[in-house]
mmCIF file of the protein (N, C-alpha, C, O) and its ligand, coordinates in Angstrom:
data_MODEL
# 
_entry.id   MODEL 
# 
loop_
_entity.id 
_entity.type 
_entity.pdbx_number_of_molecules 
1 polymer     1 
2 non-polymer 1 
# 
_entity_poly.entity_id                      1 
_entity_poly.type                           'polypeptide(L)' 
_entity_poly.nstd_linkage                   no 
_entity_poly.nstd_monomer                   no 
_entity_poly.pdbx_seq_one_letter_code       
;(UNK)(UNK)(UNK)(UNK)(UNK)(UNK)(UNK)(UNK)(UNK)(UNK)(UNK)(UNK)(UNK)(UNK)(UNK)(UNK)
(UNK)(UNK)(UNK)(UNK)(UNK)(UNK)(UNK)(UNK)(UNK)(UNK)(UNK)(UNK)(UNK)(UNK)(UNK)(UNK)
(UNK)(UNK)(UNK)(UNK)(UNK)(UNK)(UNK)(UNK)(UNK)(UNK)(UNK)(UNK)(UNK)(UNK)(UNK)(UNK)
;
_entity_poly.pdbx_seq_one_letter_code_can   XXXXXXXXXXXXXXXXXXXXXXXXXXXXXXXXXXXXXXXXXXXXXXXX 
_entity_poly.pdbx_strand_id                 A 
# 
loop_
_entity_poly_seq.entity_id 
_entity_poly_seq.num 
_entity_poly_seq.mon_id 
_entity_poly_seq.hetero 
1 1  UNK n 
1 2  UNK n 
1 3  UNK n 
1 4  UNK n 
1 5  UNK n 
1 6  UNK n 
1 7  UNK n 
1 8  UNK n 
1 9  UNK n 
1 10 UNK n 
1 11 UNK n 
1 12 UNK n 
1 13 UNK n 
1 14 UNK n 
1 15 UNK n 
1 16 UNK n 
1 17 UNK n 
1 18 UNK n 
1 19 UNK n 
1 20 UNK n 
1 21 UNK n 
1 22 UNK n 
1 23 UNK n 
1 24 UNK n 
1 25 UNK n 
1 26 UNK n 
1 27 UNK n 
1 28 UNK n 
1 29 UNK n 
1 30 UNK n 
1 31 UNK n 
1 32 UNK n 
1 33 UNK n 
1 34 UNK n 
1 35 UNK n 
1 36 UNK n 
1 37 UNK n 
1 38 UNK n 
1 39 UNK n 
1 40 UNK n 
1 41 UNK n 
1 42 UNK n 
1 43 UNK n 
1 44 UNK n 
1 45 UNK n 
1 46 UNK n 
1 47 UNK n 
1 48 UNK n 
# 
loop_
_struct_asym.id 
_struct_asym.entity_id 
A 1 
B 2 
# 
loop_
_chem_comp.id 
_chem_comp.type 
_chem_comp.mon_nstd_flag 
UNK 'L-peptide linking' . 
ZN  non-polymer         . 
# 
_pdbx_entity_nonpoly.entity_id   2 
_pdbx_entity_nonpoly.name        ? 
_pdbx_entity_nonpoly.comp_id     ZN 
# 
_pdbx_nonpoly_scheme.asym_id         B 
_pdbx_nonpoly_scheme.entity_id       2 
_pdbx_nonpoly_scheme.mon_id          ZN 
_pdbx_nonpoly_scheme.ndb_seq_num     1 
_pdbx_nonpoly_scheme.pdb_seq_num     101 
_pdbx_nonpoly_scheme.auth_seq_num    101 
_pdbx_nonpoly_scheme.pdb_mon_id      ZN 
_pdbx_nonpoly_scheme.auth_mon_id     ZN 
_pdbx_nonpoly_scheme.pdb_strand_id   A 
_pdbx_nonpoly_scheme.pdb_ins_code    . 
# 
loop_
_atom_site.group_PDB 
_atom_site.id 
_atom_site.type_symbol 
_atom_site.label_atom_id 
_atom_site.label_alt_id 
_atom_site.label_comp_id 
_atom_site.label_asym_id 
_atom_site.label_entity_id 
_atom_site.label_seq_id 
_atom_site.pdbx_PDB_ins_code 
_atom_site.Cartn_x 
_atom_site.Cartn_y 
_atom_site.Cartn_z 
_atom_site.occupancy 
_atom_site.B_iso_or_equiv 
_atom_site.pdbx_formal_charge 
_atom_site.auth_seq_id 
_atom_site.auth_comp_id 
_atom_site.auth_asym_id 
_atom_site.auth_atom_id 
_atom_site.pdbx_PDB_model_num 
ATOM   1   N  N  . UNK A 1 1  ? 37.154 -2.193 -26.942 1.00 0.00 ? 1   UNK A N  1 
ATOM   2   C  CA . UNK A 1 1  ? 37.271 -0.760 -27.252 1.00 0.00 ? 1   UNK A CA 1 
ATOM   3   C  C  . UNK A 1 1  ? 38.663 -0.459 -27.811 1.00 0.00 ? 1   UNK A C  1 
ATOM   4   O  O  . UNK A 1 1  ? 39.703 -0.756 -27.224 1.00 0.00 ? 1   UNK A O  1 
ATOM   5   N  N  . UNK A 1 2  ? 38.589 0.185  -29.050 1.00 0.00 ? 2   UNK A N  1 
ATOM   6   C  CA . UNK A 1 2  ? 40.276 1.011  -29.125 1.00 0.00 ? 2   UNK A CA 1 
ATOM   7   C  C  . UNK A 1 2  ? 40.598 1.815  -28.690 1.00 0.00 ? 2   UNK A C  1 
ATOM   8   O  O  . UNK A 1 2  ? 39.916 2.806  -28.429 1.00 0.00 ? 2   UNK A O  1 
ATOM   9   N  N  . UNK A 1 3  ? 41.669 1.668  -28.482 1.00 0.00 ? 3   UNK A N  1 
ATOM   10  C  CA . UNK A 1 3  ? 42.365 3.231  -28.056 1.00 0.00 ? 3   UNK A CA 1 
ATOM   11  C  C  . UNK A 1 3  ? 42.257 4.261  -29.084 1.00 0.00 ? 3   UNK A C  1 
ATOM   12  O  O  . UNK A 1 3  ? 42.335 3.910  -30.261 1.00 0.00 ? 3   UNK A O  1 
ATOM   13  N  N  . UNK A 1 4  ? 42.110 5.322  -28.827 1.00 0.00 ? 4   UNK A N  1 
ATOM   14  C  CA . UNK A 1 4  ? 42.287 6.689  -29.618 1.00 0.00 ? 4   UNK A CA 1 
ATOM   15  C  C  . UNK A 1 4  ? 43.821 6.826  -30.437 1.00 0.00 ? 4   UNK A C  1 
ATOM   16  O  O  . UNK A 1 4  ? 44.763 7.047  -29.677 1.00 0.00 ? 4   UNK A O  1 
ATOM   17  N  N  . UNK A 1 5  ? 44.049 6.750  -31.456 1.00 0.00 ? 5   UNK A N  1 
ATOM   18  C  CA . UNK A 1 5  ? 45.210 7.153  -32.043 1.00 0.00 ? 5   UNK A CA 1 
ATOM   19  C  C  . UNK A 1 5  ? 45.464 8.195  -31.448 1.00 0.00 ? 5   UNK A C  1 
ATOM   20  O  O  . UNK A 1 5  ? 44.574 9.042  -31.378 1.00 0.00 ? 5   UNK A O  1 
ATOM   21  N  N  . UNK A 1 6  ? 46.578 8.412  -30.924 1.00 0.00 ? 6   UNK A N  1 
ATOM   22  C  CA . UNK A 1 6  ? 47.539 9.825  -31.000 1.00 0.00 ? 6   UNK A CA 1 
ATOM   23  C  C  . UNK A 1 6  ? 47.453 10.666 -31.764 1.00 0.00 ? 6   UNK A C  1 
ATOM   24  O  O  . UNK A 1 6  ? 48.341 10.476 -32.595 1.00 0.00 ? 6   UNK A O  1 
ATOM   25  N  N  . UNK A 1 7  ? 46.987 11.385 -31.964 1.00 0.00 ? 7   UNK A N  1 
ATOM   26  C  CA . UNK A 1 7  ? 47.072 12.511 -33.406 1.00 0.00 ? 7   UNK A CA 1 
ATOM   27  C  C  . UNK A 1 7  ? 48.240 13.428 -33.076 1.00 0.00 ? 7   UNK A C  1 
ATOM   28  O  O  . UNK A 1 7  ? 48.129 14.519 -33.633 1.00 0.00 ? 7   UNK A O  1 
ATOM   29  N  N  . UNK A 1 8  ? 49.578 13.258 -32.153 1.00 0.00 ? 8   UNK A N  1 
ATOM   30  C  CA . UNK A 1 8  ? 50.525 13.647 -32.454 1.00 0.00 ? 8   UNK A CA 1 
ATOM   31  C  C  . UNK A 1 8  ? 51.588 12.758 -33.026 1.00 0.00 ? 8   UNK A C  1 
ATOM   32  O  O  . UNK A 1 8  ? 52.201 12.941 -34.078 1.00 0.00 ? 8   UNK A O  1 
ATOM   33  N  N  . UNK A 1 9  ? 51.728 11.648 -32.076 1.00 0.00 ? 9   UNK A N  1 
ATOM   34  C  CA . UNK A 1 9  ? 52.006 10.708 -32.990 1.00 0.00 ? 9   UNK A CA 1 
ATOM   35  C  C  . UNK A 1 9  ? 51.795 9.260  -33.117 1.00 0.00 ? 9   UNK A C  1 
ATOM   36  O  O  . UNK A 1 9  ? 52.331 8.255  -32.651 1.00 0.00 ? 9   UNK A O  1 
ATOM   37  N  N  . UNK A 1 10 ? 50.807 9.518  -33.929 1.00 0.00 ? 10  UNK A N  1 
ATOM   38  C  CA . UNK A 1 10 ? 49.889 8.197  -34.726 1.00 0.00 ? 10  UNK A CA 1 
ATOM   39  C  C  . UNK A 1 10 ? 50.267 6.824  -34.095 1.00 0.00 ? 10  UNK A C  1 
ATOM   40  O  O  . UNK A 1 10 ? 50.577 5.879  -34.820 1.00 0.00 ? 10  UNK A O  1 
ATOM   41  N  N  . UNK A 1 11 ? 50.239 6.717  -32.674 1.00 0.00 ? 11  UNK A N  1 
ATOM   42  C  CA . UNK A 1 11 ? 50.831 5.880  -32.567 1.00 0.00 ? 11  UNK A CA 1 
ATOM   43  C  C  . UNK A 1 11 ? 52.552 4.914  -32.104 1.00 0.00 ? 11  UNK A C  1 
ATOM   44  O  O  . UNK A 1 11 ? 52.879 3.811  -31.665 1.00 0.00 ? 11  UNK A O  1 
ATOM   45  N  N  . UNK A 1 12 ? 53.256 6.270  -32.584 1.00 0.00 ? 12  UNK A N  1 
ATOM   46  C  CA . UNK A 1 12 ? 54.420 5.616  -33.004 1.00 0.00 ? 12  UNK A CA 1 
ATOM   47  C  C  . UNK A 1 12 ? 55.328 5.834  -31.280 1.00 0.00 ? 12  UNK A C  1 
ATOM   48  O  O  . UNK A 1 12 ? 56.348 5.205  -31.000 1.00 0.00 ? 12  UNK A O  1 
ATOM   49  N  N  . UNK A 1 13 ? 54.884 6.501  -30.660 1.00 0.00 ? 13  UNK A N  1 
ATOM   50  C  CA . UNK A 1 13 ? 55.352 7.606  -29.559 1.00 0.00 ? 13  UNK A CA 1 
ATOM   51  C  C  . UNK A 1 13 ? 56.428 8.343  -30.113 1.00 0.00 ? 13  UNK A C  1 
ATOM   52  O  O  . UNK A 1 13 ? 57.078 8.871  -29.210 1.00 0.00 ? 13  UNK A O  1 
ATOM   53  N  N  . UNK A 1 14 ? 56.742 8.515  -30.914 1.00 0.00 ? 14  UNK A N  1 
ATOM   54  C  CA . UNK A 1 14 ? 57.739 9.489  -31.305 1.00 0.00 ? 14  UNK A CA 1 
ATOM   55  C  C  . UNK A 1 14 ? 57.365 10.385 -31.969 1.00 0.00 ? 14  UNK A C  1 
ATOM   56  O  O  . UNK A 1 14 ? 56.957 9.904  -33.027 1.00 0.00 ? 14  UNK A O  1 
ATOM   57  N  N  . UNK A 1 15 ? 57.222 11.868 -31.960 1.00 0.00 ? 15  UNK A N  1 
ATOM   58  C  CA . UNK A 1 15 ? 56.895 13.223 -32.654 1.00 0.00 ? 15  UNK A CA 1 
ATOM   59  C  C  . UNK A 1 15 ? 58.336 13.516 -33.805 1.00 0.00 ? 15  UNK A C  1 
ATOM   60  O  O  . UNK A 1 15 ? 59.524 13.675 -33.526 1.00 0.00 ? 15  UNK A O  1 
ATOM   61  N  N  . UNK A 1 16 ? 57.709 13.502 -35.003 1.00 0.00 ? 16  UNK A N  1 
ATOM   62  C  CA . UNK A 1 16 ? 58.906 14.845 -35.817 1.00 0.00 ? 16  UNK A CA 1 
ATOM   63  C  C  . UNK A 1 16 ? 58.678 15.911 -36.188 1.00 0.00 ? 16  UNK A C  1 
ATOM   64  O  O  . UNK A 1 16 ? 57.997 16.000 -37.210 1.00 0.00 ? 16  UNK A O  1 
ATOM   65  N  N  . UNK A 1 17 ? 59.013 16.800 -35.712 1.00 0.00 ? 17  UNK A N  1 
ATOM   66  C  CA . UNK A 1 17 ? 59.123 18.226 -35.540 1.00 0.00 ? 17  UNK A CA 1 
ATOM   67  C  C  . UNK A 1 17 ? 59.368 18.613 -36.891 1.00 0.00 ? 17  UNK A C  1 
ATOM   68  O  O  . UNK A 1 17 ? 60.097 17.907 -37.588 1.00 0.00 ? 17  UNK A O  1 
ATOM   69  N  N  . UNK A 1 18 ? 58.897 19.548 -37.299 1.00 0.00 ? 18  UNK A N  1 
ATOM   70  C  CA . UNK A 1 18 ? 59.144 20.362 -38.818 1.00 0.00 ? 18  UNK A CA 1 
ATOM   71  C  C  . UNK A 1 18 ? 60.661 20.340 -39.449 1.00 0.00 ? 18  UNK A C  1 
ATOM   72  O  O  . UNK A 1 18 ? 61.008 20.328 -40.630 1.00 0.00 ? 18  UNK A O  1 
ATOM   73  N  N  . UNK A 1 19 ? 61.539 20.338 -38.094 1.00 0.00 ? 19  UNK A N  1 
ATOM   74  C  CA . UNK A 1 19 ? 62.855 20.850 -38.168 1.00 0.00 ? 19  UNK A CA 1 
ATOM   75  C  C  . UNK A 1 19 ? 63.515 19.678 -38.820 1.00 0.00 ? 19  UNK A C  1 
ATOM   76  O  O  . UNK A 1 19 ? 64.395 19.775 -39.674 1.00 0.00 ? 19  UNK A O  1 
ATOM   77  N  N  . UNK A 1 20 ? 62.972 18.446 -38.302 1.00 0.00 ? 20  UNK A N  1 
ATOM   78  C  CA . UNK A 1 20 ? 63.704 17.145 -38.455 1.00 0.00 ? 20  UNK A CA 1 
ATOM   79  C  C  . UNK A 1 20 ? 63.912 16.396 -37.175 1.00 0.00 ? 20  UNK A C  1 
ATOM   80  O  O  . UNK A 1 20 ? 64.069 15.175 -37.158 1.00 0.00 ? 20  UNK A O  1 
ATOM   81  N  N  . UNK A 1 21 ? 63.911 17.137 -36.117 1.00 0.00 ? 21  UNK A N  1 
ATOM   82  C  CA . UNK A 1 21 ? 64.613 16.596 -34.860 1.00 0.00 ? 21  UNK A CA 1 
ATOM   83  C  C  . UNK A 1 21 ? 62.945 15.435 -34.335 1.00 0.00 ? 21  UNK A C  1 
ATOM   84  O  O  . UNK A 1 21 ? 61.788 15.825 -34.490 1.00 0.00 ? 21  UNK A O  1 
ATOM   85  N  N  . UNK A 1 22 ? 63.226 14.467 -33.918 1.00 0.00 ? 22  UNK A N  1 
ATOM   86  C  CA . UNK A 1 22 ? 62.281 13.908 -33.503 1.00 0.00 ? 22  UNK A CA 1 
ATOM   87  C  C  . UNK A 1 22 ? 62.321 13.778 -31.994 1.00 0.00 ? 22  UNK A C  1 
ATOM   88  O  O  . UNK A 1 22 ? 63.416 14.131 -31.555 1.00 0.00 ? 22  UNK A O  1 
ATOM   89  N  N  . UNK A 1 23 ? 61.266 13.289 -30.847 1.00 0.00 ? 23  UNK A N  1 
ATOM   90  C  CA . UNK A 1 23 ? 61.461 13.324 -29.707 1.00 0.00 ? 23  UNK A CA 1 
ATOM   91  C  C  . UNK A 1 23 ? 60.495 12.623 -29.131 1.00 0.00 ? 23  UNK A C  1 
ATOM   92  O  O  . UNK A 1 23 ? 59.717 12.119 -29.941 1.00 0.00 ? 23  UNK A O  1 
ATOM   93  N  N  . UNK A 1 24 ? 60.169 12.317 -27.474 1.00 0.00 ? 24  UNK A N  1 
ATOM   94  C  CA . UNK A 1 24 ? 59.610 11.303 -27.859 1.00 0.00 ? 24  UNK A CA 1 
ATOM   95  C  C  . UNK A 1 24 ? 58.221 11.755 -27.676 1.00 0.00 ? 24  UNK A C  1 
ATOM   96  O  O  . UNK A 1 24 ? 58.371 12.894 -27.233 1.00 0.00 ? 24  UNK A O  1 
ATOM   97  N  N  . UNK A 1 25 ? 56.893 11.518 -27.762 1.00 0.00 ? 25  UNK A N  1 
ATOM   98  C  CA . UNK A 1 25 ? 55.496 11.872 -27.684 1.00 0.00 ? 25  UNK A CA 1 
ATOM   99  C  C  . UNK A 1 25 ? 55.370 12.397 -25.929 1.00 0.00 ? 25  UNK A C  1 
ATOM   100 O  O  . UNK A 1 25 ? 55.335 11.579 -25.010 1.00 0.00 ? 25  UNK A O  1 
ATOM   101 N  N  . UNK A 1 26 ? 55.328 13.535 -25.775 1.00 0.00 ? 26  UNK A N  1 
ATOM   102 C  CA . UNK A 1 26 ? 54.557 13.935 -24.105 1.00 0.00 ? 26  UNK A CA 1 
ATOM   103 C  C  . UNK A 1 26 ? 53.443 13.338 -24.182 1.00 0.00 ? 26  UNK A C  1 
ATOM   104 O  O  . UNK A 1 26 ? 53.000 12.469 -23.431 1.00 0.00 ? 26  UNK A O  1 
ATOM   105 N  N  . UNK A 1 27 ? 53.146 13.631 -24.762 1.00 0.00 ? 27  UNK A N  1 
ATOM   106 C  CA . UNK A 1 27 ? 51.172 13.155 -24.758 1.00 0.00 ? 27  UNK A CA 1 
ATOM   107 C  C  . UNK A 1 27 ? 51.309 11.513 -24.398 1.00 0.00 ? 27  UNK A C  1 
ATOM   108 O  O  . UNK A 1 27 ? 51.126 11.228 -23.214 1.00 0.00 ? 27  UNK A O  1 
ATOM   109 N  N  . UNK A 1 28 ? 51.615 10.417 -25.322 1.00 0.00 ? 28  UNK A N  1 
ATOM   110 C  CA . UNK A 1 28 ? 52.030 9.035  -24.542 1.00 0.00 ? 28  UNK A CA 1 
ATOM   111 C  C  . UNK A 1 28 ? 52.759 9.010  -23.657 1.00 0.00 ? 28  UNK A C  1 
ATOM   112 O  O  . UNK A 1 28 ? 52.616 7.946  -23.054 1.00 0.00 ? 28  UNK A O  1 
ATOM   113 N  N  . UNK A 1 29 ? 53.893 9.956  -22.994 1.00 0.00 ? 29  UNK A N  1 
ATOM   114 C  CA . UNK A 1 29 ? 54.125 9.672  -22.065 1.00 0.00 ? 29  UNK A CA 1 
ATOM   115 C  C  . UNK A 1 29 ? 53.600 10.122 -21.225 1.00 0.00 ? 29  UNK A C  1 
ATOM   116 O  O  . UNK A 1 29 ? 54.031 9.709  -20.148 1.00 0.00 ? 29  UNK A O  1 
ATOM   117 N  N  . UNK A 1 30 ? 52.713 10.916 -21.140 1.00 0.00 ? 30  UNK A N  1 
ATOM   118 C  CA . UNK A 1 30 ? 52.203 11.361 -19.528 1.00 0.00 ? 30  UNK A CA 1 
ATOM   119 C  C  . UNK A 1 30 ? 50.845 10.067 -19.501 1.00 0.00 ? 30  UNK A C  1 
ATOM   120 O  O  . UNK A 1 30 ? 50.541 9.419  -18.500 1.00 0.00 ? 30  UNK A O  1 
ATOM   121 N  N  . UNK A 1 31 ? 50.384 9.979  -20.470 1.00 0.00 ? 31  UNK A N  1 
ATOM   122 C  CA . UNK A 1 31 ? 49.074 8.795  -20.492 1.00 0.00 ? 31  UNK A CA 1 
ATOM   123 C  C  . UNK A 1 31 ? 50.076 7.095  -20.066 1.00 0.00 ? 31  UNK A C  1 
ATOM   124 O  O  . UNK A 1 31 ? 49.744 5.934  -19.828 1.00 0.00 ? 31  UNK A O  1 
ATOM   125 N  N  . UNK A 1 32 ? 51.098 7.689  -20.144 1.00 0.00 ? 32  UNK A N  1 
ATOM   126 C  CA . UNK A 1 32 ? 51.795 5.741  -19.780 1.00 0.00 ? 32  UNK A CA 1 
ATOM   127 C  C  . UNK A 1 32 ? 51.742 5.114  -20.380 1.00 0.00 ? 32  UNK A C  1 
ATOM   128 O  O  . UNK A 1 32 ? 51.596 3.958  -19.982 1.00 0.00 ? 32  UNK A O  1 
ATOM   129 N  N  . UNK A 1 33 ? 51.830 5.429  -22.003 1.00 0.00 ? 33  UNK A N  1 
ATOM   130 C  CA . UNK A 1 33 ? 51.597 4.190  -23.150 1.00 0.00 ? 33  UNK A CA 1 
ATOM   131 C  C  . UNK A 1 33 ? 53.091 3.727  -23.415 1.00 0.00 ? 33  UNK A C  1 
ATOM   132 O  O  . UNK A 1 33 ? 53.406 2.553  -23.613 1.00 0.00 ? 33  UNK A O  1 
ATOM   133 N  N  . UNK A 1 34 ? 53.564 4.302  -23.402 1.00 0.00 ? 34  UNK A N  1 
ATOM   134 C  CA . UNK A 1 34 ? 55.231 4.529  -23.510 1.00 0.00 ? 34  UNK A CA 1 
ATOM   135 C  C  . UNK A 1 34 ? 55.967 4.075  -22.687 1.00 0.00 ? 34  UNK A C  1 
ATOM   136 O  O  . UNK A 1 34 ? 55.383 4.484  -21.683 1.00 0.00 ? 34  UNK A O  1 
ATOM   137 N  N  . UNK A 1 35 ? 56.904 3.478  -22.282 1.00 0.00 ? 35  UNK A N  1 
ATOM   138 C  CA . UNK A 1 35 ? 58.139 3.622  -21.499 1.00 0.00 ? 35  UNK A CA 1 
ATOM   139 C  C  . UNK A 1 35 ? 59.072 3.807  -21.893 1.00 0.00 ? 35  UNK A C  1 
ATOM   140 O  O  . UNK A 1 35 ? 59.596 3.392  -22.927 1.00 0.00 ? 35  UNK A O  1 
ATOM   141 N  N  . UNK A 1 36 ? 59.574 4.736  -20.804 1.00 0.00 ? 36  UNK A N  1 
ATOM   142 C  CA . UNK A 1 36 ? 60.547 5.436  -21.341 1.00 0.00 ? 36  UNK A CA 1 
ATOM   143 C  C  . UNK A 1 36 ? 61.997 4.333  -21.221 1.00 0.00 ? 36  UNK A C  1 
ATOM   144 O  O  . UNK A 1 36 ? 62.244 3.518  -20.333 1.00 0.00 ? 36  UNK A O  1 
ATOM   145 N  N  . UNK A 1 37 ? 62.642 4.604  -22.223 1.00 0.00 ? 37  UNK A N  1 
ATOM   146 C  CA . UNK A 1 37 ? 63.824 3.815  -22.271 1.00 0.00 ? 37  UNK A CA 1 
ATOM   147 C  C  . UNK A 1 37 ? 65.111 4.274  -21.835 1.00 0.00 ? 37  UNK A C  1 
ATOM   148 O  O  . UNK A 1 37 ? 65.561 5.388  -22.103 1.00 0.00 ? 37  UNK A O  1 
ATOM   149 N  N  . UNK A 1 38 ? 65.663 3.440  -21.192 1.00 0.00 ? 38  UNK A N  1 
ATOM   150 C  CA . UNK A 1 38 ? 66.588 4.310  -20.409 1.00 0.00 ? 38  UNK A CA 1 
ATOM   151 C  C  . UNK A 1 38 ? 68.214 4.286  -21.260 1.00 0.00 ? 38  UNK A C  1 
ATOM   152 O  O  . UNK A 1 38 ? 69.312 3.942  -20.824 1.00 0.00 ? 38  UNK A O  1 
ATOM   153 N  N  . UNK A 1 39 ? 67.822 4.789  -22.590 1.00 0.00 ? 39  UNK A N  1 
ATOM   154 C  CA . UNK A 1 39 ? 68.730 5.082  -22.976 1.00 0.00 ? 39  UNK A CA 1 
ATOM   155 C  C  . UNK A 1 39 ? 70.291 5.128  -22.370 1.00 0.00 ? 39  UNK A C  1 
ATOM   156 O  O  . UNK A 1 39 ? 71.292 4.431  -22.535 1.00 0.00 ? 39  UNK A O  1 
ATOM   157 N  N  . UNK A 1 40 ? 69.914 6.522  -21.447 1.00 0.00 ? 40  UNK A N  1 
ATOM   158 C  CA . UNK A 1 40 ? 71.041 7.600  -21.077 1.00 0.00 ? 40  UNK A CA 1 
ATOM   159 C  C  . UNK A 1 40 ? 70.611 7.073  -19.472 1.00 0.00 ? 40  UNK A C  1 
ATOM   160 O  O  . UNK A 1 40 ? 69.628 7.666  -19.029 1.00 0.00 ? 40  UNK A O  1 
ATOM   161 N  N  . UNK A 1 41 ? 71.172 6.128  -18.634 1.00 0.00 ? 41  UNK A N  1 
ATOM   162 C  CA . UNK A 1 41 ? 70.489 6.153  -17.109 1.00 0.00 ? 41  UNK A CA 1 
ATOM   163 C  C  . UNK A 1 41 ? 71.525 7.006  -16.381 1.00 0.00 ? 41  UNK A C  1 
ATOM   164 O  O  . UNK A 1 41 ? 72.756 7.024  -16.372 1.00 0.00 ? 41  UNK A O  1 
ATOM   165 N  N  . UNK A 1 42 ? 70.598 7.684  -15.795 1.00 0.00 ? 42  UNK A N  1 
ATOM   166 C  CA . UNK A 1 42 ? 71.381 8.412  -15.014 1.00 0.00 ? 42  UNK A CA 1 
ATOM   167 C  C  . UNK A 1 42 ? 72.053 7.534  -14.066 1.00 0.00 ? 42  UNK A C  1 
ATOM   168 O  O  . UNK A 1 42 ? 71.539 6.546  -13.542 1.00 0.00 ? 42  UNK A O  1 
ATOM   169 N  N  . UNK A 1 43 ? 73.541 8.072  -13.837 1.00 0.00 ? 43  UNK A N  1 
ATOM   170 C  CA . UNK A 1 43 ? 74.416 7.233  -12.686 1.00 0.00 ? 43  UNK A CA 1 
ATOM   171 C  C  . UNK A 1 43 ? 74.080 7.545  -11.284 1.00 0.00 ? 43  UNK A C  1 
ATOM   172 O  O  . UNK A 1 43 ? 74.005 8.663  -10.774 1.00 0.00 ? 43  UNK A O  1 
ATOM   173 N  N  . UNK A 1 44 ? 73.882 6.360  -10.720 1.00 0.00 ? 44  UNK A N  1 
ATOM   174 C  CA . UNK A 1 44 ? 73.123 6.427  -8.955  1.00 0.00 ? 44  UNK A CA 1 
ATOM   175 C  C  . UNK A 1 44 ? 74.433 6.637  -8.481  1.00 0.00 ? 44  UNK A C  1 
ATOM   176 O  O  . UNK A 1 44 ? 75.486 6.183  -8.929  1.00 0.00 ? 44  UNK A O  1 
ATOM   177 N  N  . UNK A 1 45 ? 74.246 7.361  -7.548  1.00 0.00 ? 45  UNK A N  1 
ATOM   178 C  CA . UNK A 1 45 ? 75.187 7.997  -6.250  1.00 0.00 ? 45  UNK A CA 1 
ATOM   179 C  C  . UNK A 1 45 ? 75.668 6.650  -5.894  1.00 0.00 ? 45  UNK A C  1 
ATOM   180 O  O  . UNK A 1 45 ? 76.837 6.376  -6.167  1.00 0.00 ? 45  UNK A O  1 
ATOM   181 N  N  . UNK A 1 46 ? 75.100 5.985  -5.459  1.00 0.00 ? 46  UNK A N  1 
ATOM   182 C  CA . UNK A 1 46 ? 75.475 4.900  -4.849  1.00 0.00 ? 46  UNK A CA 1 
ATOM   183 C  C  . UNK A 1 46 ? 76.502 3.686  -5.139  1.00 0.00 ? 46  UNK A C  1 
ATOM   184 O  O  . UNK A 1 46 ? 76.193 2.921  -6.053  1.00 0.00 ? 46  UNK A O  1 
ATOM   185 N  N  . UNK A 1 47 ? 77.140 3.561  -4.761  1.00 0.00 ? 47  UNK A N  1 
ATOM   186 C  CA . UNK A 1 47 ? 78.051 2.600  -5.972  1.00 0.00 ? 47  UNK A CA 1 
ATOM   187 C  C  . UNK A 1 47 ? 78.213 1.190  -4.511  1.00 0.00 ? 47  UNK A C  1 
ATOM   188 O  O  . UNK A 1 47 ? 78.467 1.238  -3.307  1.00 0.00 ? 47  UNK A O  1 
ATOM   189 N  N  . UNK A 1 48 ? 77.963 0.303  -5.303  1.00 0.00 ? 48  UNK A N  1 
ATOM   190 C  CA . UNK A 1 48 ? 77.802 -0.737 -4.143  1.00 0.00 ? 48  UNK A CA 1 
ATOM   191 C  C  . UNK A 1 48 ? 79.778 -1.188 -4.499  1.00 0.00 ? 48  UNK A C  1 
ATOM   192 O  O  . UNK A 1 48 ? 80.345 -2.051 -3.830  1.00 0.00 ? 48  UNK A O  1 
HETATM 193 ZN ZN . ZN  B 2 .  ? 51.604 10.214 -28.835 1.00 0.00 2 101 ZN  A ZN 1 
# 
């Protein structure tokens, strides 16, 4: 079976917005096709 293309974005998980700004697909990420990359990780409290 295939998966359903994204018809927000085709696939790519990334949306571009009219404006230019791109971001990444909600729609793959709430379905879990995506992971999210931890770019920016947030800093843990914890510091060993
Ligand atoms: Zn998508």
């Amino acid at each position: 079976m295939l998966e359903e293309e994204c018809p927000k974005c085709h696939g790519t998980g990334k949306v571009r917005e009219e404006n230019g700004q791109v971001h990444t697909c909600f729609d793959c990420l709430q379905k879990g096709k995506i992971k999210v990359h931890s770019e920016k990780v947030p800093d843990s409290k914890i510091r060993i």
